[in-house]
Legacy VTK file of the C-alpha trace (Angstrom):
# vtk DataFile Version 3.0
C-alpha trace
ASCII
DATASET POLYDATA
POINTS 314 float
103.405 128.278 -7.430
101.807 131.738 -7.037
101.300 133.381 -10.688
103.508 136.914 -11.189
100.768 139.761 -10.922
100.276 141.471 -14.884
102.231 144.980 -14.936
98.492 146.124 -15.314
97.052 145.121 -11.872
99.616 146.928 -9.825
98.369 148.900 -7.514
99.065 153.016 -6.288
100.041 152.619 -2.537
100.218 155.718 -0.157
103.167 155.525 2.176
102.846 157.391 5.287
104.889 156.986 8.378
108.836 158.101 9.658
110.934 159.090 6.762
114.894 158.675 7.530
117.996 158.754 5.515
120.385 155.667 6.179
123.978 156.560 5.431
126.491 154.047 5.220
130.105 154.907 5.426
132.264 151.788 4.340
135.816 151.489 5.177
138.834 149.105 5.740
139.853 148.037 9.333
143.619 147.249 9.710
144.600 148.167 13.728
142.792 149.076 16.931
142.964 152.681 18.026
146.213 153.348 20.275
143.394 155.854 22.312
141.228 153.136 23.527
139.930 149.426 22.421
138.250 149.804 19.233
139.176 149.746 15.484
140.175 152.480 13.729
138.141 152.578 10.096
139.487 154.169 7.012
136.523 155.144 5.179
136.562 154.535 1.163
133.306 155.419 -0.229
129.975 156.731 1.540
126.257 155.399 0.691
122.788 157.072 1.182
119.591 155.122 0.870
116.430 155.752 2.120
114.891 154.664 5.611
111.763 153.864 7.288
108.996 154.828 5.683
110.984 156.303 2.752
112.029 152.328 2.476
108.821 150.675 2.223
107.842 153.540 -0.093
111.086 151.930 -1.799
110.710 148.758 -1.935
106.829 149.086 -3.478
108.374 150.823 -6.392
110.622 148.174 -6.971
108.122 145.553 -7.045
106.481 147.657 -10.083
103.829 149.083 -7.723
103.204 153.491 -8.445
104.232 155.029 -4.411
103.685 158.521 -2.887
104.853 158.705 0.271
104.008 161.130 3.068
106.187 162.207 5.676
108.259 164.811 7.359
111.758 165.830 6.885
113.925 168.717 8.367
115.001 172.421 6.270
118.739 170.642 5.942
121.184 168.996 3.930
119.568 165.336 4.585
116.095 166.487 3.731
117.681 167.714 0.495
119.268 164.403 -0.020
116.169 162.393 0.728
114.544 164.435 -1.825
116.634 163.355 -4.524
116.765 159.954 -3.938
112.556 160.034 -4.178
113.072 161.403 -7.083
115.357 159.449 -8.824
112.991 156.358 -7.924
110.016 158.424 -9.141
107.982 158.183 -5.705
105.737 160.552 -5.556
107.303 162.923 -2.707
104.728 164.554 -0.662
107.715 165.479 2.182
106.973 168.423 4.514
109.739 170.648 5.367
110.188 171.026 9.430
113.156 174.123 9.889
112.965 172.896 13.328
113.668 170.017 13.510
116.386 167.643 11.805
116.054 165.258 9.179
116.566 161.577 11.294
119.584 159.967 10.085
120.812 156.992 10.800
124.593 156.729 10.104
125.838 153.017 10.021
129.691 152.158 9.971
130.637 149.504 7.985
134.459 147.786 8.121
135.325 144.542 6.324
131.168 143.934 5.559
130.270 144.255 9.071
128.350 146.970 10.765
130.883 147.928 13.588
128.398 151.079 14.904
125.556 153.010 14.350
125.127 156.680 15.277
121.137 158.081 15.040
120.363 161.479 14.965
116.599 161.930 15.191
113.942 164.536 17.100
110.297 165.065 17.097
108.782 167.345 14.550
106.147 170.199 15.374
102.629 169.630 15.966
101.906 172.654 12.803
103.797 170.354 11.001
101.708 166.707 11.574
98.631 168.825 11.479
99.057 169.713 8.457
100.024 166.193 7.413
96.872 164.935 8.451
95.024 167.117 5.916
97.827 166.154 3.300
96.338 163.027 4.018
92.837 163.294 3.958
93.431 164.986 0.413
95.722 162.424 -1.384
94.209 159.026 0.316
91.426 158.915 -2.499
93.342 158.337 -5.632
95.425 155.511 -4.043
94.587 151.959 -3.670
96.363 150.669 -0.548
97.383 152.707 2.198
100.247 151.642 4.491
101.270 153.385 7.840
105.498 152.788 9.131
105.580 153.590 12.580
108.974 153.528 13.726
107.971 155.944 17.044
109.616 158.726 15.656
107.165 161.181 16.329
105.087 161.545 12.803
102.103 159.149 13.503
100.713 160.854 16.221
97.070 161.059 14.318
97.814 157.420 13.209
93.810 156.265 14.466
92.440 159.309 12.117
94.115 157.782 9.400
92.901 154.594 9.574
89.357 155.639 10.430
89.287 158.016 7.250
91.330 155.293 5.012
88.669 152.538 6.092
85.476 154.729 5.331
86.840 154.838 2.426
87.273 151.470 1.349
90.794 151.549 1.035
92.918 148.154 3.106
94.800 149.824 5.550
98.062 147.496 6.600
100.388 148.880 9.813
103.600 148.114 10.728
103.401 148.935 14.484
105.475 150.334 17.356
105.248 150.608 21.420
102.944 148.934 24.241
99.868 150.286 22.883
98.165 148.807 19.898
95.200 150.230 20.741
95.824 153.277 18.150
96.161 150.961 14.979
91.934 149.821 15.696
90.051 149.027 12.650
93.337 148.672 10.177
93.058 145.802 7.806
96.174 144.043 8.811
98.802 144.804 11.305
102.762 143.156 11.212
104.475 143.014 14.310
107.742 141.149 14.915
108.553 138.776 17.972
109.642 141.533 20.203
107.084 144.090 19.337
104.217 141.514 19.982
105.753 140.596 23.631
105.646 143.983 24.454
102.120 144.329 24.123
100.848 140.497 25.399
103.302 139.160 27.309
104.735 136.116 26.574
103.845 132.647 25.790
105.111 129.260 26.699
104.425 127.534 23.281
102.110 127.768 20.011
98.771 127.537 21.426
98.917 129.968 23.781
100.156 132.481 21.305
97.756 131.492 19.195
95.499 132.422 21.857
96.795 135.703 22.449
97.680 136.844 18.916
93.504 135.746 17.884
92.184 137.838 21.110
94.322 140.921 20.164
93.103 140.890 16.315
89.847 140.563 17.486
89.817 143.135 20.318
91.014 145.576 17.666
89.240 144.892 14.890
91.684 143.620 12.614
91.468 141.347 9.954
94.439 139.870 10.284
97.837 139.526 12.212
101.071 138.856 10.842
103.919 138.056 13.297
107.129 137.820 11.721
109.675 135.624 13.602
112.643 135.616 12.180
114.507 132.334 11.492
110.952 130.899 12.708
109.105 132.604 9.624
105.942 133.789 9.908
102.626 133.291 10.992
98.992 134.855 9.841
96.246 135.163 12.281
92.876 135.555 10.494
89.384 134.692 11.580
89.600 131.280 13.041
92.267 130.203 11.302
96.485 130.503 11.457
98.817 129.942 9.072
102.461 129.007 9.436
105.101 130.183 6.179
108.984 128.745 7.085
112.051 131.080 7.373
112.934 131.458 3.230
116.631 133.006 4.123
119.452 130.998 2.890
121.548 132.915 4.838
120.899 135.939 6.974
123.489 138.619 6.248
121.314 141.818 7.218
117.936 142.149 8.910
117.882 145.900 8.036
114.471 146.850 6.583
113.404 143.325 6.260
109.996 144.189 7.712
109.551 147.257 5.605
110.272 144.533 2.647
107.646 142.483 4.299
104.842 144.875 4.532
105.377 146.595 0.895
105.313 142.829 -0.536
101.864 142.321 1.327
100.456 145.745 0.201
101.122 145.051 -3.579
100.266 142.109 -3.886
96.862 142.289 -2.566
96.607 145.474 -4.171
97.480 143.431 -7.522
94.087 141.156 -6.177
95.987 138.304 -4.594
94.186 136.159 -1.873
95.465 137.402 1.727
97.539 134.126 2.231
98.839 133.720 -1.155
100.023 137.599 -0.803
101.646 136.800 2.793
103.509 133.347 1.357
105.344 135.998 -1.300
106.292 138.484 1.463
108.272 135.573 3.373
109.991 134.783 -0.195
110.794 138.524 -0.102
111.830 138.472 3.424
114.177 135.634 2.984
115.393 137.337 -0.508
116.398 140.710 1.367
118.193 139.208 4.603
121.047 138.169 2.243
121.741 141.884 1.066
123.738 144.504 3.183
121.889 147.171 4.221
118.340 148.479 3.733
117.837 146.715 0.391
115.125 145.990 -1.846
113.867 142.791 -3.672
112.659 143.417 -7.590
109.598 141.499 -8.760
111.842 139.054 -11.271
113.314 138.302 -8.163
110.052 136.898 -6.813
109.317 135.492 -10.382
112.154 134.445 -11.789
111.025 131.946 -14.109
107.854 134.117 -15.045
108.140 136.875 -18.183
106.030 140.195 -17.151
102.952 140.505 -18.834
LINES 1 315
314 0 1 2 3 4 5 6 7 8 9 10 11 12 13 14 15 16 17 18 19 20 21 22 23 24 25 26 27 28 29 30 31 32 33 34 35 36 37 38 39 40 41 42 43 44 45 46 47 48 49 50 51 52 53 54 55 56 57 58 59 60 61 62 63 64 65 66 67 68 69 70 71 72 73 74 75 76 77 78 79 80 81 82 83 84 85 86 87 88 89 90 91 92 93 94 95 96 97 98 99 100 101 102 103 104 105 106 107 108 109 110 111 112 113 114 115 116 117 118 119 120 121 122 123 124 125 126 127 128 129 130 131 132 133 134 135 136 137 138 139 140 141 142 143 144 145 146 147 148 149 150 151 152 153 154 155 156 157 158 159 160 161 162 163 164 165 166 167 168 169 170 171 172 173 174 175 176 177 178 179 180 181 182 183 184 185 186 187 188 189 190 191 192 193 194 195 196 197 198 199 200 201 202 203 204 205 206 207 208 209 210 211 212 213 214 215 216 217 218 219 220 221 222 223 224 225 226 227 228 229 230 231 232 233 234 235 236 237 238 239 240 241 242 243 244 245 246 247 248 249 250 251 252 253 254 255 256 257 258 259 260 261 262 263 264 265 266 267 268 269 270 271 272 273 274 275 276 277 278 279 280 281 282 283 284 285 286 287 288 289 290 291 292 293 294 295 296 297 298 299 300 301 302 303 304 305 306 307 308 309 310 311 312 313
């Protein structure tokens, strides 16, 4: 049984990566629309809740980990909103403000607990804007411990292989949750955490373990990682280190939301080996955390007495 981490070991972890706002409208479904074959919702009561990178940045602070979290956001409404909610969590909010461009949002519809649509609403911001993230980033990296980069190929990593060349000459584990056909960016991070589909994109296929095995162990080594984590849903996960792999089971009792599982998944990781857990041992809590959060609606967060519930914090 892993030991829960002392309040004093928990790490500072700099979040940088595609800040969203996920807005959940919940509502009651009683007939189908007389103008064409869907339901007609009756919305009761709206939710906001961060997204993407704002998430992981999230979840970290619920573990009992300190956040800042780096990112762009539009001149707007949303921006305004994603503000507060940082706030209220006591992240520290290093947002820049893009007038032109929009804050993404990503508006979910929710009738009798089931998502029944989601509308996004999301552009690229301007390249003033991520230059001047990049020195953001060269400035605040040194007084964290952990750095983690959310790529959800929105547009804000663009000098993603900077940041984990400066973050790495620095000393500090760099752990990526990737996105596209082109891993080739993310060289030299400590850690990278694809899922299923993201990794097929990039290798190909395989026709059973030990040819993935094969693939996943080329690819880390190619780019200089130290370790591979491919999460696979209701087939767990599986971490690809230096001549070894190991296999952790699906945790879920039931899945009722894979929303923001991953960013669950990669803030677990980052604190605990920020707190000085072993690489594995960190990796077996993230799948308890993984199978913890696929049974809330929404992007959700898992609390460390959740991890440890028979453990008192220290």
């Amino acid at each position: 049984m892993s030991v829960r981490p002392p309040a004093s070991a928990m790490p500072r972890l700099l979040v940088v990566g595609d800040v969203m706002l996920d807005r959940y409208w919940f509502g009651d479904v009683s007939r189908i629309s007389p103008e064409a074959p869907v339901p007609v919702v009756r919305i009761e009561r709206c939710e906001e809740r961060l997204g993407g990178a704002a998430n992981v940045a999230r979840n970290a602070v619920s573990l009992g980990a300190r956040a800042g979290l780096l990112g762009v956001v539009g001149q707007d409404e949303a921006g305004d909103a994603v503000q507060r909610l940082l706030t209220e969590l006591r992240i520290d909010s290093h947002l820049n403000r893009d007038p032109g461009n929009p804050t993404i949002i990503k508006l979910r519809v929710i009738g009798r607990q089931q998502q029944l649509l989601r509308i996004d609403f999301e552009s690229p911001p301007a390249d003033t804007v991520l230059r001047n993230k990049l020195s953001q980033f060269n400035a605040m990296m040194p007084n964290f411990d952990v750095v983690i980069l959310s790529d959800y190929a929105k547009g804000s990593l663009v000098n993603v292989a900077t940041m984990i060349a400066a973050a790495r000459q620095a000393g500090k584990p760099v752990l990526v949750d990737p996105k596209g056909d082109d891993f080739t960016r993310y060289r030299g991070a400590t850690m990278i955490t694809p899922n299923k589909s993201e990794l097929k994109q990039v290798i190909g296929g395989w026709k059973d373990e030990e040819e993935l095995t094969g693939k996943a162990q080329r690819m880390r080594q190619e780019l200089d990682l130290d370790a591979l984590l491919l999460t696979r849903s209701e087939e767990g996960m599986s971490l690809y280190t230096e001549g070894k792999v190991a296999h952790f089971p699906a945790m879920a009792r039931e899945v009722y939301d894979v929303s923001g599982a991953g960013d669950t998944v990669i803030a677990t990781v980052a604190v605990m080996l920020g707190a000085g857990l072993p690489l594995e041992e960190a990796v077996s809590i993230a799948n308890q955390a993984g199978g913890i959060v696929v049974g809330k609606l929404g992007t959700a967060t898992v609390t460390i007495d959740e991890l440890f519930p028979e453990q008192k914090a220290i």
